[in-house]
Structures are given as C-alpha cells and as structure tokens.
C-alpha positions in Angstrom: 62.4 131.5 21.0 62.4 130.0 24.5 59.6 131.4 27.5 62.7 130.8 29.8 65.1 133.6 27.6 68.6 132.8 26.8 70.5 129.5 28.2 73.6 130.6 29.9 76.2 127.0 30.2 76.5 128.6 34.0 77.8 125.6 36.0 75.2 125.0 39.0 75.5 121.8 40.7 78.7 121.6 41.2 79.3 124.9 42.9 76.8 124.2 45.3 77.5 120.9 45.8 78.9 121.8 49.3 75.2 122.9 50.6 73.3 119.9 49.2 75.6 118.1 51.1 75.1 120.3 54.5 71.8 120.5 54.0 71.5 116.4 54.1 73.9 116.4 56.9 71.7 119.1 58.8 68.3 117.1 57.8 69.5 113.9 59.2 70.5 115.2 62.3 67.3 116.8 62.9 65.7 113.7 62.1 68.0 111.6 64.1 67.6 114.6 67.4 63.0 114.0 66.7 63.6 110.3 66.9 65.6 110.4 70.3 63.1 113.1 71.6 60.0 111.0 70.3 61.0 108.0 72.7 61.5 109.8 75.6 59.7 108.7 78.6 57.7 112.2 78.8 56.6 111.1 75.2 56.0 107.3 74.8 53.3 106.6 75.5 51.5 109.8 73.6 48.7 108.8 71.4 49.9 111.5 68.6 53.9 109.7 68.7 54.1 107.6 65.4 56.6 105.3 67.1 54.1 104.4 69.8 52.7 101.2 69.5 49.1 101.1 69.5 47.3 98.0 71.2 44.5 96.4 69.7 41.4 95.2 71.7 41.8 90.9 71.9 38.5 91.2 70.2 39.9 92.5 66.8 
C-alpha cells in the first residue's frame, strides 16, 4: 500500500501547460522590467545594484 493512496492516470502537465507557459512569459518580463529599472540613472551608481561595477583601489 502506498503513503500517497491510490494513483489516479489524471493527466496534469498537459492541461496546465498554458500557465507554465504564462508564468515564464510573466517571469521574464519582470526580470527584463528590474534590469531596465536597475540601470537607471537614479540607480547606477547604488552600491546594493548587482550591475554596478565596483572599482578596485590601484593598490589591489
């Protein structure tokens, strides 16, 4: 006997197919909208933006 119960052959990717596919379109946008924000001028040259490049000291 299984912990899980019965095992139904209920089809599950395919009908939600549609959704993983929204929900990738809707992450990359989101992404894409925190790059373009990130490297504004307002936030360029902030020490907590990954995309800001951090100088060295000549030293190092």
């Amino acid at each position: 006997m299984s912990l899980l119960g019965k095992k139904f052959p209920a089809p599950v990717a395919k009908p939600m197919a549609p959704f993983y596919a929204a929900g990738a379109i809707i992450f990359y946008g989101i992404a894409s909208f925190a790059d373009a924000l990130a490297n504004t001028d307002e936030y360029k040259n902030d020490p907590r933006n990954p995309a800001a490049k951090t100088q060295k000291p000549a030293g190092h």
